[in-house]
Structure formats: C-alpha cells, structure tokens
C-alpha positions in Angstrom: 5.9 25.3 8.8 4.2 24.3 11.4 0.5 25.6 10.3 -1.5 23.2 13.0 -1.0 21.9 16.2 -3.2 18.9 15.6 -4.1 17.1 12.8 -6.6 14.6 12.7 -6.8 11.9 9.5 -9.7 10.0 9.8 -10.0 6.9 7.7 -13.7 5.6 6.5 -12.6 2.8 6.3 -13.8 0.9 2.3 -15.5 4.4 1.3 -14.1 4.6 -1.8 -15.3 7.1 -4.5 -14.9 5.0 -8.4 -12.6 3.2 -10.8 -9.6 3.4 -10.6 -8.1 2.8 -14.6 -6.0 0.0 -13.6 -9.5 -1.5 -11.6 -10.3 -4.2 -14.4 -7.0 -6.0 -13.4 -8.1 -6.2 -10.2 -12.0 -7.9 -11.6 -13.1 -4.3 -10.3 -14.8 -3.1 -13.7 -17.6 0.2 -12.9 -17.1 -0.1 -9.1 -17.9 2.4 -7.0 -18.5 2.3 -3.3 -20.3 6.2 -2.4 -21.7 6.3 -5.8 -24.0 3.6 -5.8 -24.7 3.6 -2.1 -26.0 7.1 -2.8 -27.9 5.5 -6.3 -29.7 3.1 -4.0 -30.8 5.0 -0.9 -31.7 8.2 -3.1 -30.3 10.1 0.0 -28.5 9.9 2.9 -28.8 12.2 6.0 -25.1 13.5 6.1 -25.4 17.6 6.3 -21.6 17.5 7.8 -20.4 15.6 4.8 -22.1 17.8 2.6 -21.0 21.1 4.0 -17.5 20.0 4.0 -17.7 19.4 -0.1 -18.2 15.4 -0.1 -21.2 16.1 -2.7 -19.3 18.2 -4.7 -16.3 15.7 -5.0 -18.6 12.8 -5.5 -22.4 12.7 -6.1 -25.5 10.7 -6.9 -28.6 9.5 -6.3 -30.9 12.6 -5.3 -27.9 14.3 -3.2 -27.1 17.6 -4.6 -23.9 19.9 -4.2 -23.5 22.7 -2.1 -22.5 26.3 -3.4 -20.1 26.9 -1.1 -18.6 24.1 0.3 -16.5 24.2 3.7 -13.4 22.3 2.9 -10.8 21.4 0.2 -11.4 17.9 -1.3 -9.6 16.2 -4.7 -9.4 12.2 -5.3 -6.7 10.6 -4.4 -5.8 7.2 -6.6 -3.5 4.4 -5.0 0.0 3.9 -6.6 0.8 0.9 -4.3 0.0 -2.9 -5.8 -3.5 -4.0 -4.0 -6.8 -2.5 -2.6 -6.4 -4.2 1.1 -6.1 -2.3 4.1 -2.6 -2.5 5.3 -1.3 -1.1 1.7 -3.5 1.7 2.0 -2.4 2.8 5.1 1.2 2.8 4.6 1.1 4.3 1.7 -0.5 6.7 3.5 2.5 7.2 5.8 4.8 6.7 2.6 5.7 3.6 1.8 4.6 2.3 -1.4 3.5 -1.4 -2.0 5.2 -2.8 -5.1 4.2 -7.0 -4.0 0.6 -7.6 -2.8 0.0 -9.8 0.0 -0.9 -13.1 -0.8 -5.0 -14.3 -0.6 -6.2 -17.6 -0.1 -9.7 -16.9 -1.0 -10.1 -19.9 -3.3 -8.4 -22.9 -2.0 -7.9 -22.2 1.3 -4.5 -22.6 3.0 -2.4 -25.0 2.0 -1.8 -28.5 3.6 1.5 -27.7 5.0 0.8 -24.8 6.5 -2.3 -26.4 8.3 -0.2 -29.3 9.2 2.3 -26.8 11.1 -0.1 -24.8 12.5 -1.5 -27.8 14.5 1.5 -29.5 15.5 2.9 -25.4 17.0 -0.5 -25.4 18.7 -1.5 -28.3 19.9 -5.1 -28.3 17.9 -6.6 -29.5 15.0 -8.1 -27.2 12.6 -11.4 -27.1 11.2 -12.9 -24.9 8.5 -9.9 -23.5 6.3 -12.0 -21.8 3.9 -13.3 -18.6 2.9 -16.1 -17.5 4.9 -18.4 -14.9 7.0 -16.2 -14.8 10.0 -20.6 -14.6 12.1 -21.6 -17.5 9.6 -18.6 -20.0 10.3 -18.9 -20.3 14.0 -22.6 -20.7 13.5 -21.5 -23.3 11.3 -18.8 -24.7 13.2 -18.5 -23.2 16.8 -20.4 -26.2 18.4 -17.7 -28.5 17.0 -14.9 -26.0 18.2 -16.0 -26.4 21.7 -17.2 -29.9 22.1 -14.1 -31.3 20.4 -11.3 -28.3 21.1 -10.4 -27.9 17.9 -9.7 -24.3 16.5 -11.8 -23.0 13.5 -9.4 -20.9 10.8 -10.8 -19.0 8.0 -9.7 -16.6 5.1 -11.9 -13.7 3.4 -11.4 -11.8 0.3 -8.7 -10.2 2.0 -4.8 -11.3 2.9 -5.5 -12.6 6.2 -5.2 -15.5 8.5 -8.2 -15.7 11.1 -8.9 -18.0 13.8 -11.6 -18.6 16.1 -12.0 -19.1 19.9 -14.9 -19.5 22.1 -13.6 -17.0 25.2 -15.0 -19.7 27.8 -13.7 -23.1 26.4 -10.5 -21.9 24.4 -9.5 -18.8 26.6 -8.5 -16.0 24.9 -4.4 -16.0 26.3 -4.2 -19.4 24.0 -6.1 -18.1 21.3 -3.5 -15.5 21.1 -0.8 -17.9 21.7 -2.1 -19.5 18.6 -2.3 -15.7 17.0 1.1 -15.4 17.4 2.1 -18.6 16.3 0.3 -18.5 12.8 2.1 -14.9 12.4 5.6 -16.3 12.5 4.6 -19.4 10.2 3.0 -17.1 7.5 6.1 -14.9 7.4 7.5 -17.0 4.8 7.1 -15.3 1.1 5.0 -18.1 -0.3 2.6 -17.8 3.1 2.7 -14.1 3.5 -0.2 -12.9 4.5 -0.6 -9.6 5.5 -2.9 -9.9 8.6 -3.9 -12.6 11.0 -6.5 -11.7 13.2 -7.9 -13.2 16.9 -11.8 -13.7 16.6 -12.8 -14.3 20.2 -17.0 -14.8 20.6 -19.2 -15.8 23.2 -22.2 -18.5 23.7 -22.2 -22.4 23.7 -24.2 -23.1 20.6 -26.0 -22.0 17.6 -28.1 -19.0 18.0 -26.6 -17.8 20.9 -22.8 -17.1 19.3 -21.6 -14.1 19.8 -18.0 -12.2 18.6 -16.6 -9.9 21.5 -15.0 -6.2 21.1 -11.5 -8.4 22.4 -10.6 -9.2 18.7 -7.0 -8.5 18.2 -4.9 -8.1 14.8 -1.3 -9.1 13.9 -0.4 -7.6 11.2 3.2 -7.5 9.4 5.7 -4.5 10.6 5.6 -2.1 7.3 8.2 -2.8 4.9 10.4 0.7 6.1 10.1 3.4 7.9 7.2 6.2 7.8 6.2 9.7 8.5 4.8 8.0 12.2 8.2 7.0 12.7 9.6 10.5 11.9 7.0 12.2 13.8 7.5 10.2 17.1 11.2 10.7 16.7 10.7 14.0 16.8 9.1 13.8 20.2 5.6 14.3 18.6 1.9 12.6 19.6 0.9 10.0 17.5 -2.4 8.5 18.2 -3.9 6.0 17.0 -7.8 5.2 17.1 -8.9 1.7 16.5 -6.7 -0.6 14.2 -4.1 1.9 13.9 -1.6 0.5 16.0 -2.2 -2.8 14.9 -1.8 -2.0 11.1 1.5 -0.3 11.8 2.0 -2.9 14.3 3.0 -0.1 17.1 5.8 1.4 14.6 5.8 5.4 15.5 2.9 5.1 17.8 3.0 7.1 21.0 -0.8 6.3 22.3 -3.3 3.6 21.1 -7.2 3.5 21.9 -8.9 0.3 20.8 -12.0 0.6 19.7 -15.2 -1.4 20.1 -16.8 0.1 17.0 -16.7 3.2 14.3 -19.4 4.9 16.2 -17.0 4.1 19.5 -13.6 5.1 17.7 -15.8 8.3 16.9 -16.5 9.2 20.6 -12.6 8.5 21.6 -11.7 11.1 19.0 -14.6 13.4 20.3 -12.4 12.9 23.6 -9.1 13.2 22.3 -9.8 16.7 20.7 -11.1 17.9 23.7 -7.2 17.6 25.0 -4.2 19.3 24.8 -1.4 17.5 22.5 0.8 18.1 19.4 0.9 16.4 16.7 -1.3 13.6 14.8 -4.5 11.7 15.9 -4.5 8.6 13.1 -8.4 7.1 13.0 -9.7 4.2 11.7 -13.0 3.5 11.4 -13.4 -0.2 10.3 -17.3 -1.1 10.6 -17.8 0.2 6.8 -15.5 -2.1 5.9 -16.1 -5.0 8.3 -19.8 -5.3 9.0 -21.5 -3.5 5.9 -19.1 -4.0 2.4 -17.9 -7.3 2.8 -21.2 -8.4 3.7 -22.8 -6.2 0.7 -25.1 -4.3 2.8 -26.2 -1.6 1.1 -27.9 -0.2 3.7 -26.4 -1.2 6.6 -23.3 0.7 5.0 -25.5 4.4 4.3 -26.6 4.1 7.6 -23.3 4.1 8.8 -22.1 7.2 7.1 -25.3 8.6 8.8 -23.8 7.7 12.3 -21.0 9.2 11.3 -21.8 12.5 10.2 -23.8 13.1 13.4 -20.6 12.1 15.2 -18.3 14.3 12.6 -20.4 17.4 13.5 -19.8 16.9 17.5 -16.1 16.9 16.0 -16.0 19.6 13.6 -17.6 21.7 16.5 -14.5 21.1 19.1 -12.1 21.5 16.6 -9.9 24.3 17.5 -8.2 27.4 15.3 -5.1 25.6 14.6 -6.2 21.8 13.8 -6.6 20.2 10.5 -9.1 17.4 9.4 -8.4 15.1 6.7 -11.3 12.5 6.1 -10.1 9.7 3.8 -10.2 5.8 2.7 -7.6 3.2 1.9 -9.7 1.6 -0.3 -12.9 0.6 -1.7 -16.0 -2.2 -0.8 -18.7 -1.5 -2.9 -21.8 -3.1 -1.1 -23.7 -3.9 -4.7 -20.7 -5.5 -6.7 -20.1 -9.4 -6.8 -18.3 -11.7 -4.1 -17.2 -9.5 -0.9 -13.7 -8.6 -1.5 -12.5 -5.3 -1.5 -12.6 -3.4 -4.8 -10.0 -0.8 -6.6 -10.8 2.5 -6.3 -10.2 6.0 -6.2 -10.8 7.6 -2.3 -11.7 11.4 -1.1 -9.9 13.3 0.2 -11.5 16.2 2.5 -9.6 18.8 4.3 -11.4 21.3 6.5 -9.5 24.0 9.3 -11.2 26.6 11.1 -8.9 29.2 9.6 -9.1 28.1 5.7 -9.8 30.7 4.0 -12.1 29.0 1.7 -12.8 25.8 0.1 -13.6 24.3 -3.0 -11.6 21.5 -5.2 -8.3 21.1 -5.2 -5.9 19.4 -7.9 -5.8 15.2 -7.9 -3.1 13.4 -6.7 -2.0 9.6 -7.5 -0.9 8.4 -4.6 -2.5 8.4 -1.0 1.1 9.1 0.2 0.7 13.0 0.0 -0.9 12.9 3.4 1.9 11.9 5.1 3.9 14.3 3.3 1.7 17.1 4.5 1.5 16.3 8.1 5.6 15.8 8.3 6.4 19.3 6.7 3.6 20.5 8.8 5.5 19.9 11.7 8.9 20.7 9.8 9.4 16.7 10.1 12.0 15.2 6.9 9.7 12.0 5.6 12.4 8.9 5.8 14.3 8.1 3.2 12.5 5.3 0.5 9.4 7.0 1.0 6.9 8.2 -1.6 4.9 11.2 -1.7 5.3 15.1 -1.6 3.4 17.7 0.5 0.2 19.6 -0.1 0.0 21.7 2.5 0.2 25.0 0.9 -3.2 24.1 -0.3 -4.7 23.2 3.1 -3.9 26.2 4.7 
C-alpha cells in the first residue's frame, strides 16, 4: 500500500495499561501500571499524551479525556507466554512466545552453572542472587576489586548479569565474560533470555557509579520477523536504544545506543529530521529500568513527563507521510509487590498528519498486529510462522 514513508513505533518501555485475564497465573492480580501511577500523582503534565487520546484509552486519578482526540488508540493484550521484554518485542515483529524464558529470581543460579562460569572465565563469582543491580556493587563492588572476583546477579526478569568495575576489570574482559555466560545459558534448562554487561565506575562505597557502556546479549529470536522482511527488502530499519540488542542485530540496518529514554528521545528527534524509508524501532527502557523495578512511583510519572515534552518536539517534525505508533511490551506497575514485571494489557496510539480523524479503534489480542501493519505498509509478505494480521486500513 505503501501509505507512509516512515514509521516510527516507539516502545515505553513497562507502561502497561491493566489486567490482562490470564494475569493471576502470572501472581499479577488488579495490576495496572498508568492507572495507578495516574491514582497516586492525581495528575501528570503530559498535554501530548493527552491530545493524542492516551486519557481516553486509559484514565485516572484527576486526568480527564479529551473531546477530540488526535490519534487512533485500542489495547493490545499479549498472546505470547511471559510479560519480559524480549517476548514482547518479538511478538511485536511476529513471532509468538509459546516457552517463557527461564528466571532464577529465587535461588539463584545453580551450582553448575556457577562452577562453569568460573573455570570459562578465570574468576570466582560472588553474589548469585537477586538484587538491585545500584544496591549490589554497593554491597559487593569493594570485594570485586580488591579480590578480582566478578559479582553476577539475577532480577525478576530472565537474565544473567554481571558486574565490572571499568578500571580494575576492563570492560573488553567483562565482555569476554558476557559472551561466555551467553553460550553456557544456551542450554534449555539454563535458558535465559538476556545476559547483560554492567560496567560502573568508582573504588568504593559511595562513590560507585554504572556507566552508559552497559551492553546486552540477548538470544537471536526464535524465526524470522517483519525486520527481517523489511531489510530484505532493501528497507531502513533503525533501531533506538536496546533494539538491536533484543533482536540481536536480526533485520537491523542502523543501531543508535542510547544513554537514556530522554537520550533515545533526542536521537529520534534527529532521525526524523532525515530522509529514509522505512521503520525507526524505539525503545525507551528507563521506565522500565530505573522507575518500575525499583517501584518508584514517582520517579516513573515523572518520566512520562520527560517524555511528552520530548514527544511534542517529535510530533512537531513529523512529516505528511509518517506514522507514529506509541506502545509497551509489557507492564511494571510501581505500587504492586516485589519488582518483577507484571501482565498486562499495553496502548496502543497511532497518530499521522493526514488521519483523518481519531478516536478508538477495535482491540486486538496480540501485539503482533504492528508488525503486520508496517510490512503491508510497505507491501512487505510477513515470514512464514509468524502471527498477526494488519490494521492499517484503520491507521490511515
């Protein structure tokens, strides 16, 4: 069809939107990430948001719809198995998630994994728990660098992390080690879907500090997806902040790390202001990252208020032929118990210049339609084994 030269998906990263029905099997019961942020600041300054239709898909607190609302917006519920980050995503691109990634949030690794990290690597390990990836080298960084062991941690999530101080470890070996624990946690009863390099800075407590050089190694999706299709096709397919590592580098053309969501904001700022064809994929991780898993209530509203300022520098350099899709992979919801990530329906807004109106539009139950949109946008078949059918007859 070709409607838009450029589309941008933008992923607020955790901002999920409610229950889904299936959320109690996840120990998700009445969660809700927007809603109760909105419930517990009253308001938040977001008048991009809110012209777009954000209030009128989801509302609370003191916040109040608008009567004509800007874009096109509908929940979107999750048919893939899990409520982590890589699932979402890939579902996004089409690929649905039928075995979740494995968590060790409770016990930690096990013994024999340990035991072959350290004899692949050369270090011992310390820490193998579930932690605050800021409170564990407080905890433990001094020992790190005065004995060289390497501290490894887990979250709520399916991932492997480890920790190097960037002057006594060097970050080339901590990656070394990276890549190591990646191949060892490819086996089925290790899987994991993410292990992650957590460089920092500073030679004891107080004065530790993680760095933007952080680095992700996540597992290549499952099949192919609509990035695949898209940069067969000789498309653009950028990707802003974990993108390329999620996918890890599958159908991407151009990758921009980014040092933060306010950062990965500016890039896309940039990148709209240039002339390509195709896709720009954002992620915008700090929601997730700094603000749910650390149940910040209102470090996480304040965030959607950087944000919005940032959206409406976008929204104004858009051109007459892009789409924007806002959208989440999942939810965090700052007031509920533990930090993991929690089971929820996410928003989906669409807004283009030449929309002829907005207003709701009907629900879908899987995140996968996006994908499907943007590939028969650009007359692009969606690889076989993929899930998901196109909505683009409603975005234009």
């Amino acid at each position: 069809m070709n409607e838009y030269k450029r589309i941008f998906v933008i992923v607020l990263d955790s901002l999920g939107i409610g229950a889904m029905p299936d959320s109690k099997k996840f120990g998700d019961e009445g969660v809700d990430t927007f809603g109760h942020i909105l419930e517990k600041m009253g308001t938040l300054e977001i008048p991009n948001l809110q012209k777009l239709g954000m209030l009128n898909l989801h509302s609370a607190g003191k916040m109040e719809k608008v009567e004509e609302p800007k874009g096109r917006y509908m929940r979107l519920g999750e048919a893939s198995n899990g409520k982590d980050t890589m699932t979402g995503h890939w579902e996004m691109m089409g690929i649905k998630t039928e075995r979740p990634f494995k968590t060790f949030t409770d016990t930690g690794f096990p013994p024999e994994l340990i035991a072959e990290l350290e004899k692949q690597c050369g270090k011992k390990v310390i820490g193998n728990k579930s932690a605050s990836g800021t409170e564990i080298i407080e905890e433990l960084g001094e020992e790190e660098i005065n004995t060289g062991a390497m501290i490894v941690y887990t979250s709520a999530d399916s991932v492997l992390q480890i920790c190097g101080n960037e002057e006594t470890f060097d970050l080339q070996n901590l990656y070394r080690c990276c890549e190591i624990a990646r191949e060892i946690t490819l086996k089925d009863e290790w899987r994991v879907g993410r292990v992650i390099a957590r460089p920092y800075v500073g030679r004891k407590k107080g004065e530790f500090k993680r760095t933007s050089n952080r680095h992700d190694y996540a597992l290549k999706p499952t099949g192919r997806t609509a990035l695949n299709a898209l940069k067969d096709k000789g498309l653009d397919v950028i990707g802003v902040g974990k993108i390329n590592d999620i996918f890890c580098g599958e159908g991407i053309t151009e990758t921009h790390h980014s040092d933060s969501s306010v950062h990965g904001m500016e890039q896309t700022i940039e990148i709209s202001k240039k002339d390509f064809h195709g896709l720009c994929f954002v992620n915008l991780v700090d929601f997730d990252a700094l603000w749910g898993h650390r149940r910040d209530v209102e470090g996480y509203g304040k965030e959607i208020e950087k944000f919005d300022k940032n959206l409406g520098v976008l929204l104004e350099q858009l051109r007459e032929d892009d789409l924007l899709i806002l959208t989440a992979d999942h939810g965090n919801d700052p007031t509920y118990t533990g930090t993991d990530h929690t089971r929820e329906y996410v928003p989906f807004v669409a807004y283009a210049k030449k929309m002829g109106h907005g207003g709701p539009i009907e629900n879908e139950d899987t995140f996968a339609v996006i994908g499907a949109s943007v590939a028969e946008n650009f007359g692009v078949a969606m690889p076989d084994g993929t899930i998901g059918k196109s909505i683009l007859n409603k975005l234009v």
